[in-house]
TORMI-81947 format. One line per 8 residues: number of its first residue (from 1); their letters; for each residue y, z, x of N, C-alpha, C. Coordinates in steps of 0.2 Angstrom, whole numbers, plus 5000, padded with zeros to 4 digits. Layout:
N
NUM> A> Y:Z:X:Y:Z:X:Y:Z:X; ...
//
This chain:
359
1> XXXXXXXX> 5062:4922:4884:5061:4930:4885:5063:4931:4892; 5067:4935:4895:5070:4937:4898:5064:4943:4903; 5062:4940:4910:5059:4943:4912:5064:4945:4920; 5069:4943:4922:5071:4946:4929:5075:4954:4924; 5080:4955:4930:5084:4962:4929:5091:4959:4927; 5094:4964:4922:5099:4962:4919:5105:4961:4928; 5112:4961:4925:5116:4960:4930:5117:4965:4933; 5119:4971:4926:5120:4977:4931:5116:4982:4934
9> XXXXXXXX> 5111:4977:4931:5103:4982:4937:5103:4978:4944; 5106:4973:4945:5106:4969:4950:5112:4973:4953; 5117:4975:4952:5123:4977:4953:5124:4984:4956; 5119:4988:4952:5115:4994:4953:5112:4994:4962; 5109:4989:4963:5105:4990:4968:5108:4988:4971; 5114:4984:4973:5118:4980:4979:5122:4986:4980; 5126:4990:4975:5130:4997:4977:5129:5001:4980; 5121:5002:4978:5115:5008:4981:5115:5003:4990
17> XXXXXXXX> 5112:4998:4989:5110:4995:4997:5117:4995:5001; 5123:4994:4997:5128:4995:5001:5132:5001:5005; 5127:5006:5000:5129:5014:5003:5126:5013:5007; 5119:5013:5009:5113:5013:5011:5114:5012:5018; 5116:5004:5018:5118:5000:5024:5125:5003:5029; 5130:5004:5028:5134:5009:5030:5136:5014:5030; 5132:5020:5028:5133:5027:5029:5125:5029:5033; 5121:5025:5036:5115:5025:5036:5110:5020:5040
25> XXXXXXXX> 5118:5019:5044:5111:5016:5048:5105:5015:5054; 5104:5014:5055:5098:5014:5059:5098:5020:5064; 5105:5021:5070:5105:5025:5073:5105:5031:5071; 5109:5033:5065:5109:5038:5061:5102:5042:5059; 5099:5036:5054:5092:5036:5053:5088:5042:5060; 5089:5039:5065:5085:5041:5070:5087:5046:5072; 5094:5049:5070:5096:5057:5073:5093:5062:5068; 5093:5056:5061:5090:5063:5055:5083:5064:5057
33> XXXXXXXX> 5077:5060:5058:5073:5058:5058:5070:5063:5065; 5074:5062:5070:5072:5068:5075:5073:5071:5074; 5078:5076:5070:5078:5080:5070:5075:5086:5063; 5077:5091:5061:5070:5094:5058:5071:5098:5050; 5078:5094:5047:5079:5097:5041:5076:5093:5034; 5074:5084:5036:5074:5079:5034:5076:5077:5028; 5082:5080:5031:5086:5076:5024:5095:5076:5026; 5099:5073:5025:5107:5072:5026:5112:5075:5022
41> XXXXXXXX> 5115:5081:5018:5118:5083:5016:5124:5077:5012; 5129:5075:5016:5131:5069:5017:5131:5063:5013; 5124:5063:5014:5123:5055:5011:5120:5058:5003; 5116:5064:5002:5115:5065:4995:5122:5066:4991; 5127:5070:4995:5134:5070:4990:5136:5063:4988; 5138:5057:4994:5140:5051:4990:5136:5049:4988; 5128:5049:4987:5125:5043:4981:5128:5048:4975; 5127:5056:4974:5128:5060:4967:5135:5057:4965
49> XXXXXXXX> 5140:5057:4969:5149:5053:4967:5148:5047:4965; 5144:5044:4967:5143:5037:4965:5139:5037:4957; 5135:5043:4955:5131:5046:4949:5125:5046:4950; 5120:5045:4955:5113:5041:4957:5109:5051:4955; 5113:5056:4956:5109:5062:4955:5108:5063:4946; 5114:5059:4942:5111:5060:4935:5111:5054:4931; 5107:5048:4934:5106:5042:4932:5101:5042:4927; 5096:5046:4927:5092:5046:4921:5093:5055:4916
57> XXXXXXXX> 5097:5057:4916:5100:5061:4912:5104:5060:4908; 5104:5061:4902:5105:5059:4896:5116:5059:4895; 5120:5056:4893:5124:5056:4892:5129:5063:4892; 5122:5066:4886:5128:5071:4882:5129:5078:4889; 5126:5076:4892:5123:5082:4898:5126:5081:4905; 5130:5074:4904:5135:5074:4912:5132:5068:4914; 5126:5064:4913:5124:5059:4919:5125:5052:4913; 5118:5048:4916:5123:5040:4916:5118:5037:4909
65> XXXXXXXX> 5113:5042:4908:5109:5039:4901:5105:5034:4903; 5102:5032:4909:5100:5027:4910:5092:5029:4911; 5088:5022:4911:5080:5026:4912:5076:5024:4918; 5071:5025:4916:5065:5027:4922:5065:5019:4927; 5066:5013:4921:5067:5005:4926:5073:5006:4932; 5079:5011:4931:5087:5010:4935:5083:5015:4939; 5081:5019:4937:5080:5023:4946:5074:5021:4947; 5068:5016:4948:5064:5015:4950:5068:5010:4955
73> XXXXXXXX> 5072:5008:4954:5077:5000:4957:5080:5005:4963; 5083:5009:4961:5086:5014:4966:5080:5017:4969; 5075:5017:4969:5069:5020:4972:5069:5015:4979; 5065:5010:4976:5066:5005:4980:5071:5003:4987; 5078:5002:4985:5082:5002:4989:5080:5008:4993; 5080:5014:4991:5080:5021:4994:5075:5019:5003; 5070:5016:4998:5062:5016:5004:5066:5011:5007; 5069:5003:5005:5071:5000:5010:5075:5004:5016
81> XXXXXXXX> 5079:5008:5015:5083:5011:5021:5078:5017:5023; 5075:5018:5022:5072:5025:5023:5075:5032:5023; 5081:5032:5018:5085:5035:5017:5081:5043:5016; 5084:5048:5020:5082:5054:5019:5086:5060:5015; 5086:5058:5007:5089:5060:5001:5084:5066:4998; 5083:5071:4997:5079:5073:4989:5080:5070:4983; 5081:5062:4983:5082:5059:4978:5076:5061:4975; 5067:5060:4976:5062:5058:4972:5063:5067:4967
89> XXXXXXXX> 5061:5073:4971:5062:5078:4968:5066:5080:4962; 5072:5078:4963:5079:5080:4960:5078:5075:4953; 5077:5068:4955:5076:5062:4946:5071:5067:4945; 5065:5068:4947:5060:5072:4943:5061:5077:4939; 5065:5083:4941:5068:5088:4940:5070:5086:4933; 5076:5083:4935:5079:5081:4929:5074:5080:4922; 5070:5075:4922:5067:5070:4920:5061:5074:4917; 5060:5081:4920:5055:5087:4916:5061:5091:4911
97> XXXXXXXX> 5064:5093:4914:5070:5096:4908:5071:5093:4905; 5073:5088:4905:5076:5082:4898:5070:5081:4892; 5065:5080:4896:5060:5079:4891:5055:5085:4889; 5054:5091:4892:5050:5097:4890:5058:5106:4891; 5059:5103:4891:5066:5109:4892:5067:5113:4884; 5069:5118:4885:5075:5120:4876:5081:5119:4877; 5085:5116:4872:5092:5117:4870:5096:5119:4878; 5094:5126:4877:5098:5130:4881:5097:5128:4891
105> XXXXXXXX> 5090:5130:4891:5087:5127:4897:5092:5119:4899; 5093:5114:4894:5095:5107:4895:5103:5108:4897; 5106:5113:4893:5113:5116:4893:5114:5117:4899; 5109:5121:4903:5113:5126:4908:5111:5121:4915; 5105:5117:4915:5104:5117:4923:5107:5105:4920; 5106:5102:4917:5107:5096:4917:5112:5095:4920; 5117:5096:4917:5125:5095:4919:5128:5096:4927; 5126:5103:4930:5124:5102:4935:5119:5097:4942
113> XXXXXXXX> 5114:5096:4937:5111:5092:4942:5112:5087:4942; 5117:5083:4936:5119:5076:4934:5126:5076:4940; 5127:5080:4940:5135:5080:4945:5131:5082:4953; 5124:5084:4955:5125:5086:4961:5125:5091:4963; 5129:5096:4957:5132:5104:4960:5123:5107:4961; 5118:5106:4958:5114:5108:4960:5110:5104:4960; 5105:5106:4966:5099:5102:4967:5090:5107:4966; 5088:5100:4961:5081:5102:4957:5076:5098:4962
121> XXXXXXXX> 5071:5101:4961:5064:5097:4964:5059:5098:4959; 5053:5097:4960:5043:5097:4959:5043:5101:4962; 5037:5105:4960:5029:5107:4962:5022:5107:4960; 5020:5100:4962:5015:5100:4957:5008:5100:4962; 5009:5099:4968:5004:5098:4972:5000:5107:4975; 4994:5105:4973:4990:5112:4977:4984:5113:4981; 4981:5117:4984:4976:5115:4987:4971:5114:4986; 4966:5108:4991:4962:5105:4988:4963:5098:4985
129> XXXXXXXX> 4973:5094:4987:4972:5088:4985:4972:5089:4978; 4976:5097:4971:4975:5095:4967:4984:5093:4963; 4983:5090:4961:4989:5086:4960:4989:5084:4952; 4986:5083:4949:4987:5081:4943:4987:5086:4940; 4990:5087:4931:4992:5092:4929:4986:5097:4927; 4980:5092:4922:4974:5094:4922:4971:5099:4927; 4973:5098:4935:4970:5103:4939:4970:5107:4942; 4980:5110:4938:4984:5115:4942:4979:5121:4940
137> XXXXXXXX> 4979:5125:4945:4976:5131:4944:4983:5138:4944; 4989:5137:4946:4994:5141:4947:4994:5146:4939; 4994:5152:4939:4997:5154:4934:5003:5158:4931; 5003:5156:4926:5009:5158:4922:5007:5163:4915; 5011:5169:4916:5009:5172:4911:5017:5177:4910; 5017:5177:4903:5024:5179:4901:5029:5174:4905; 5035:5180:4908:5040:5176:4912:5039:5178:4919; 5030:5179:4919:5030:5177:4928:5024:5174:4929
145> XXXXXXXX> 5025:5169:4936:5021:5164:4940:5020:5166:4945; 5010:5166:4945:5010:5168:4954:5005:5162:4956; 5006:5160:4962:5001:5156:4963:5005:5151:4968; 5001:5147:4973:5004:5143:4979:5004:5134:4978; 5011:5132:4979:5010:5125:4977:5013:5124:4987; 5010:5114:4988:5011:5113:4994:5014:5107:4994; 5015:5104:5000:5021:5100:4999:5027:5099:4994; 5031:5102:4993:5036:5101:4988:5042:5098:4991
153> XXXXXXXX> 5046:5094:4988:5049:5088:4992:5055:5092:4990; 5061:5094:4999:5066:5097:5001:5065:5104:4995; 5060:5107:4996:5059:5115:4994:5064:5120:4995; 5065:5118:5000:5068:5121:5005:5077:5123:5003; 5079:5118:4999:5086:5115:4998:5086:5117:4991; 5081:5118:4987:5082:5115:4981:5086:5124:4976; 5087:5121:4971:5090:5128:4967:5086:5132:4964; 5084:5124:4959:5079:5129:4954:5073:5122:4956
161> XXXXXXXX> 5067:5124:4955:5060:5121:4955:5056:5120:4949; 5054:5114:4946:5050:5113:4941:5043:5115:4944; 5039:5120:4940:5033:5122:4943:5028:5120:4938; 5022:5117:4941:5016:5114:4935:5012:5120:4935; 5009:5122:4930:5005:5128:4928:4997:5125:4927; 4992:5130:4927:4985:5129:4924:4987:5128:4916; 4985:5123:4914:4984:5121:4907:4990:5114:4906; 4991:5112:4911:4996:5106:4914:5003:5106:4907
169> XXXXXXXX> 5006:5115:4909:5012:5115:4907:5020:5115:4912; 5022:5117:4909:5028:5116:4916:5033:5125:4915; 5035:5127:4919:5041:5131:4921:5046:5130:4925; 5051:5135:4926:5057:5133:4928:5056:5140:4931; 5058:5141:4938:5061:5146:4944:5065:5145:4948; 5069:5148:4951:5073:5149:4952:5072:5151:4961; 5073:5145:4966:5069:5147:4972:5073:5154:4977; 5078:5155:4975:5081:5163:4975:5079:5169:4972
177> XXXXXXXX> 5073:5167:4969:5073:5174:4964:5067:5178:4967; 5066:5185:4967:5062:5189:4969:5055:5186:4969; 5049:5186:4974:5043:5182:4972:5043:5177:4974; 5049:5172:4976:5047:5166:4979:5048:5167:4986; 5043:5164:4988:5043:5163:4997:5044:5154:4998; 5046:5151:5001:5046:5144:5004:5046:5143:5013; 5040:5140:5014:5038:5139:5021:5038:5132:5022; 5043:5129:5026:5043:5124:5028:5036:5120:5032
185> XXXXXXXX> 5033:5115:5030:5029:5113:5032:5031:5106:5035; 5026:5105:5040:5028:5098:5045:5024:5092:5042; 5027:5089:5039:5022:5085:5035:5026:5077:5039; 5023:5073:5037:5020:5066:5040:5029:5061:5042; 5031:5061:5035:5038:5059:5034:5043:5061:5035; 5046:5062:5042:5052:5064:5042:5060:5064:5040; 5059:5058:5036:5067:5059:5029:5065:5063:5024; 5057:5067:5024:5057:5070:5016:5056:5075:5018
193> XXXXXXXX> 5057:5079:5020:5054:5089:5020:5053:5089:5016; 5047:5096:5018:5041:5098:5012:5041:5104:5014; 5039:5108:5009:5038:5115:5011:5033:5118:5006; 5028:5123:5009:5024:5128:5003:5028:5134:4999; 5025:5131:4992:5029:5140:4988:5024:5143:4986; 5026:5149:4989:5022:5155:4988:5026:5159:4982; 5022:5161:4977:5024:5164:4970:5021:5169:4970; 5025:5175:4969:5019:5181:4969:5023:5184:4962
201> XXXXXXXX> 5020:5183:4957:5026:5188:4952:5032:5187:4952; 5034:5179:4952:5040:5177:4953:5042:5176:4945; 5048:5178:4944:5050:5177:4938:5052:5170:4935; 5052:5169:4928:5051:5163:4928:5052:5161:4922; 5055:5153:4918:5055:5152:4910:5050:5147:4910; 5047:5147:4903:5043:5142:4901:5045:5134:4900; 5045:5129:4900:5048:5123:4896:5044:5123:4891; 5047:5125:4884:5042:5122:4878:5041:5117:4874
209> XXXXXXXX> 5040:5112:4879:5037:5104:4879:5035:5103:4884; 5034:5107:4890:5031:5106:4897:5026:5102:4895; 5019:5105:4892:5013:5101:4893:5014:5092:4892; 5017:5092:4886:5018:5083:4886:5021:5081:4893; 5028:5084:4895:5031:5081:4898:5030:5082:4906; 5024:5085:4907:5021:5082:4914:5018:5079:4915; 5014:5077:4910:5010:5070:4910:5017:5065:4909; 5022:5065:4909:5027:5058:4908:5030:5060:4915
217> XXXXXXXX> 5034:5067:4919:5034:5066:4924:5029:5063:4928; 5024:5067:4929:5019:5063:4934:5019:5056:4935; 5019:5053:4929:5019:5046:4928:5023:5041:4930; 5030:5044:4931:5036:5042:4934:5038:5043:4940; 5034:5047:4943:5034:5051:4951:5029:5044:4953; 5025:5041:4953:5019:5040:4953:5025:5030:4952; 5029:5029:4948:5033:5022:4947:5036:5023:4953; 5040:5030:4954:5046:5029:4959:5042:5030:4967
225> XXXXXXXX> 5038:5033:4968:5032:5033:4973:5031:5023:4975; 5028:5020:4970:5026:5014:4971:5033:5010:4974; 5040:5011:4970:5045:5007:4972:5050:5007:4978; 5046:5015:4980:5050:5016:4985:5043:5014:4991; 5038:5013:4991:5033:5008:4996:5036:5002:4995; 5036:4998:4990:5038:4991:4989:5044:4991:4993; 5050:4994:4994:5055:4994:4998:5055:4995:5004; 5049:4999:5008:5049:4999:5013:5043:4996:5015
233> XXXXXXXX> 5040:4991:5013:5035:4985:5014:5038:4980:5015; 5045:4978:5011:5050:4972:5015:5055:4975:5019; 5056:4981:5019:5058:4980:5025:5056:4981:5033; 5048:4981:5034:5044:4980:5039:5042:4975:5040; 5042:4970:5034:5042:4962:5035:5048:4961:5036; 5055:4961:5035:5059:4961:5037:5060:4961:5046; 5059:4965:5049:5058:4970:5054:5055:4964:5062; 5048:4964:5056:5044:4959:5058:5045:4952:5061
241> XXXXXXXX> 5050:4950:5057:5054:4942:5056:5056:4944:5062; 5059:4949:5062:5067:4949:5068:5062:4949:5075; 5061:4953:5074:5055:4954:5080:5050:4947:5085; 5049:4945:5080:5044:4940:5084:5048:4936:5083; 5055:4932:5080:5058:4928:5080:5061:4927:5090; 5062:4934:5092:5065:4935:5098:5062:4936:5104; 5054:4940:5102:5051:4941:5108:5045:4933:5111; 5049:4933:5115:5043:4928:5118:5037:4928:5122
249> XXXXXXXX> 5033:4924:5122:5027:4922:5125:5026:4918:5128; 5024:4917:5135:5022:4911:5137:5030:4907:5135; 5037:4909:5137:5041:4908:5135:5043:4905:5127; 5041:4906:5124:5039:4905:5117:5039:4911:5112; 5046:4910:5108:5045:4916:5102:5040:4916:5098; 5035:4922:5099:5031:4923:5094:5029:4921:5089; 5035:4920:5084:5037:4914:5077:5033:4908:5078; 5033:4905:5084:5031:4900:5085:5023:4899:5084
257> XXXXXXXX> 5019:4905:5086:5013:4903:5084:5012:4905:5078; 5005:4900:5077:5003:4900:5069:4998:4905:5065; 4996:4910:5069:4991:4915:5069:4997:4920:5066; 5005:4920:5070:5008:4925:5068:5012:4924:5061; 5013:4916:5063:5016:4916:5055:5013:4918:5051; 5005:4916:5050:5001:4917:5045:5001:4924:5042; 5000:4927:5046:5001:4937:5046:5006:4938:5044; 5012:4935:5045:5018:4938:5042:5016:4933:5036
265> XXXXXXXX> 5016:4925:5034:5016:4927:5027:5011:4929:5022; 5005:4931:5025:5000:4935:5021:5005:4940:5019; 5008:4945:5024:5012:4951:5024:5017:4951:5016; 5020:4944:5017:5024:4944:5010:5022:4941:5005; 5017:4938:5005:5014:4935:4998:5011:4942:4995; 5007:4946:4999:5003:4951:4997:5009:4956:4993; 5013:4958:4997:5020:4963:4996:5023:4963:4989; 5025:4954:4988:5031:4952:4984:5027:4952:4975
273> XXXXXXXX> 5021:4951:4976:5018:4948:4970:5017:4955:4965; 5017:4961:4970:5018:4968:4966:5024:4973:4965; 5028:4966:4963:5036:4968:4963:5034:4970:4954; 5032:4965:4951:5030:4967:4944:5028:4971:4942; 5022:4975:4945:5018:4983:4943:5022:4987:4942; 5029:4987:4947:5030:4993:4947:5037:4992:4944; 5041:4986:4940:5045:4985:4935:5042:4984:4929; 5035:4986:4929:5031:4984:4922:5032:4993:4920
281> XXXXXXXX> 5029:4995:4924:5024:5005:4924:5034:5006:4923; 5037:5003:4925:5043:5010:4924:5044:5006:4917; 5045:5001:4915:5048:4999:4906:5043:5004:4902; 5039:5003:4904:5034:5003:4898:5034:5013:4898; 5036:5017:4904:5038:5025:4902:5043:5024:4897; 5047:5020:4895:5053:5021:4890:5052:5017:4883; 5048:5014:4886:5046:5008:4879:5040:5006:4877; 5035:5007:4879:5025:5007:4879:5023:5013:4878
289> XXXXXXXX> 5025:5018:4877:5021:5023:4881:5012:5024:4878; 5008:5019:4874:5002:5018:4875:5000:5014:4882; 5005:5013:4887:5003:5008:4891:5004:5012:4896; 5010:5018:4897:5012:5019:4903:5009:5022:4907; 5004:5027:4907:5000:5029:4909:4995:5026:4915; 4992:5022:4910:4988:5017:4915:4992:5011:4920; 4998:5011:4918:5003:5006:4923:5004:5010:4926; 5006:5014:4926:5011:5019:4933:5002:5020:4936
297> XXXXXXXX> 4998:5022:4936:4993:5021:4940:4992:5017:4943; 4990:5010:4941:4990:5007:4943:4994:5004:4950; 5000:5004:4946:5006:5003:4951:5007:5006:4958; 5006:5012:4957:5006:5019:4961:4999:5017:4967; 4992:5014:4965:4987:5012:4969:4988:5007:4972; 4990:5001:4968:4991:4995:4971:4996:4995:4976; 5004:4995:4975:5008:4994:4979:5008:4998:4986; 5005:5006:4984:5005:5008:4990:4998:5007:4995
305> XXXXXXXX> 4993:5003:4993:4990:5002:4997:4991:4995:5000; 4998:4991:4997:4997:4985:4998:5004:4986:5004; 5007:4992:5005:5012:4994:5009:5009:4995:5015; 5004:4998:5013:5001:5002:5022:4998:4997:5025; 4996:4991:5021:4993:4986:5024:4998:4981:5028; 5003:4981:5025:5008:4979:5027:5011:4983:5035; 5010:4988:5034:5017:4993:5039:5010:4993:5045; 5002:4991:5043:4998:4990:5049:5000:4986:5052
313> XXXXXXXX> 5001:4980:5048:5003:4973:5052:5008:4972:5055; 5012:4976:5054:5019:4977:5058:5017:4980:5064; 5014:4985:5064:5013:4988:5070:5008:4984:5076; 5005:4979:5073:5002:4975:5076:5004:4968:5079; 5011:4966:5076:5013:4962:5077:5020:4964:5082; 5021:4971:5083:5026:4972:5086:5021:4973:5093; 5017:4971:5094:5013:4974:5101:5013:4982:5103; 5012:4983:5110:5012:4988:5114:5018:4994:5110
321> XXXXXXXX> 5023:4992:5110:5030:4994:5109:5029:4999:5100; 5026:4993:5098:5024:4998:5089:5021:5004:5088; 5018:5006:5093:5015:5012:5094:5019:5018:5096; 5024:5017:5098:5029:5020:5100:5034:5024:5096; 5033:5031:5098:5041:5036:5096:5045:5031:5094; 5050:5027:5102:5055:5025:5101:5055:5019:5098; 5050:5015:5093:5051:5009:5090:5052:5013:5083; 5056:5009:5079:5058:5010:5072:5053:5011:5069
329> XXXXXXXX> 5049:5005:5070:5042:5004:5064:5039:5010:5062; 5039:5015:5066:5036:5021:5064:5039:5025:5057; 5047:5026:5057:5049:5028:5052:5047:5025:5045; 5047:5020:5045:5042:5015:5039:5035:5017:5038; 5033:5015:5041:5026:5019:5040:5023:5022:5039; 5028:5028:5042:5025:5034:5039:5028:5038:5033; 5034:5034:5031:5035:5035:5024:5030:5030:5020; 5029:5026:5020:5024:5022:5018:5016:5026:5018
337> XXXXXXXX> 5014:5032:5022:5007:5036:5023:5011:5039:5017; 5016:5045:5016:5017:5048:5014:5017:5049:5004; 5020:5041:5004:5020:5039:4998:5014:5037:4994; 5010:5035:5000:5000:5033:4997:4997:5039:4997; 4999:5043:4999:4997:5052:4998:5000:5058:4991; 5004:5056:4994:5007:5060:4989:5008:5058:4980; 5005:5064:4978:5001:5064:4970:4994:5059:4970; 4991:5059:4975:4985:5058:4974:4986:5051:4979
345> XXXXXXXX> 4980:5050:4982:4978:5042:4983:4976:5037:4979; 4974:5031:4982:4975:5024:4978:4971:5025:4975; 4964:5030:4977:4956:5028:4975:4958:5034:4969; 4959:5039:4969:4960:5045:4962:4964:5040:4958; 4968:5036:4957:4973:5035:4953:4970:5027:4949; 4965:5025:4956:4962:5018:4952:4955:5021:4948; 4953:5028:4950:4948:5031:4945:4951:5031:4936; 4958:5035:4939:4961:5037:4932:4962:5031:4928
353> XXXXXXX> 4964:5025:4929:4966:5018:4928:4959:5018:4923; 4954:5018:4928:4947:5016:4925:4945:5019:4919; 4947:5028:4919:4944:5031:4913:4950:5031:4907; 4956:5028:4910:4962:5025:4903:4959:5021:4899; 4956:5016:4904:4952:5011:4903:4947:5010:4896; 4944:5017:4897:4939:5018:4894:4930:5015:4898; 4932:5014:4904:4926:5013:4908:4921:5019:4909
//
């Protein structure tokens, strides 16, 4: 039985790290990241020319027909660079029309989002931390939606918005259309902008399959969440290698003692060993789906708690300097806070786990 990744998921990801790596390096990083749009217009055009915008949209609609395991791989890379993409928002997007959309609805916006010409997001987060679809309160009645969603990832940018409703259905708005307001908010992660949408009788289409398919959205926010921690947990053990391999002590590189070895490889044995959760939770949305639910959970709790654990220890092992503006280690990090927040924390999601469970 064949448990690594096929050639061209390995191939997948070397393309992706290779964009990554030269359109996107570190200094770059730093300019987007200070400054206040959190995102690079630039870099979303070449990964969409490359296809990365309709990687999990279906063939007959312009993208690449592939599933929730190819973008959870490109997630991953994503959080290694700490690339500042609307990637998370936009696969979602997709991935709520595909699977709860009509005919028509799938006609008119896929095709465009599979090529990039436009860009889709989520909304599913509301006050009070309520994030799951069970406990949207926003309404929907007829073809209009009123009510405030918060952090919505590059709101700001996007065309049309998938909006979660009370009774965990989904809609489609148009963030141009009369009713909607978007307020940027200063949220934790600076390669992701977020913003509040305010919906006051904003006009609007139902998806009718919403309700099924925000429970499968969710679940895949929740994969690509965890894969993009995992990537950016090796690359702060990455970070980390470089770092104490160079700075000395007592004219002795850091490396040298065994206290820091140890810490760095707690760092990676902890990291590495949850590589499977979050290649398990994304198979099993395409191919379990008695299972998928409880894996993406799980995945979603475990990795991101095993990332923050990680991106502390970095900071602890970069000394004085970690704590600083000017050190990298921040950007990780706090994409790393962003990702164990965002659709709930480790402890709601290992609740959920438990009552899948049947506990």
């Amino acid at each position: 039985m064949e448990f690594g990744l096929s050639e061209e998921q390995k191939l997948l990801q070397e393309t992706v790290r290779s964009f990554v790596s030269k359109e996107c390096p570190v200094t770059k990083l730093r300019e987007i990241f200070d400054g206040e749009l959190g995102t690079e217009p630039a870099l979303w055009k070449g990964l969409s020319e490359m296809g990365i915008a309709g990687l999990a949209i279906s063939e007959d609609h312009g993208g690449a027909g592939m599933e929730v395991l190819d973008l959870a791989l490109v997630s991953e890379v994503l959080g290694e660079g700490a690339l500042p993409t609307p990637f998370l928002g936009h696969s979602l997007a997709g991935l709520a029309i595909e699977a709860g959309g009509s005919d028509e609805q799938k006609s008119r916006w896929l095709p465009r989002l599979a090529s990039g010409d436009a860009l889709g997001t989520v909304a599913f987060g509301e006050l009070d931390n309520r994030w799951q679809p069970e406990e949207w309160t926003t309404q929907a009645s007829g073809s209009r939606v009123t009510g405030t969603k918060r952090f919505v990832p590059n709101g700001s940018l996007s065309d049309v918005v998938v909006v979660g409703v009370a009774g965990g259905g989904l809609v489609l708005i148009e963030k141009e259309a009369k009713g909607v307001t978007c307020e940027t908010m200063d949220g934790i992660d600076r390669t992701r902008g977020v913003c509040e949408l305010i919906l006051d009788e904003a006009p609007c289409e139902s998806l009718p399959n919403g309700a099924a398919a925000s429970r499968r959205v969710r679940d895949a926010a929740l994969v690509l969440l965890a894969a993009d921690s995992f990537g950016a947990a090796w690359k702060l053990i990455r970070m980390t290698i470089d770092y104490t391999g160079t700075r000395e002590q007592f004219g002795t590189p850091l490396t040298q003692f065994q206290s820091v070895k140890h810490e760095i490889a707690n760092m990676a044995t902890d990291v590495e060993q949850t590589r499977a959760l979050y290649w398990y939770a994304a198979h099993a949305l395409d191919h379990l789906p008695d299972d998928s639910a409880h894996a993406a959970a799980i995945a979603k709790a475990h990795i991101t708690d095993r990332a923050m654990e990680a991106a502390r220890s970095a900071f602890e092992l970069h000394g004085g300097i970690g704590f600083t503006w000017e050190c990298d280690v921040q950007m990780w990090f706090k994409r790393c806070m962003f990702n164990r927040a965002f659709l709930g924390t480790p402890e709601v999601h290992r609740e959920r786990s438990a009552q899948l469970s049947g506990w």
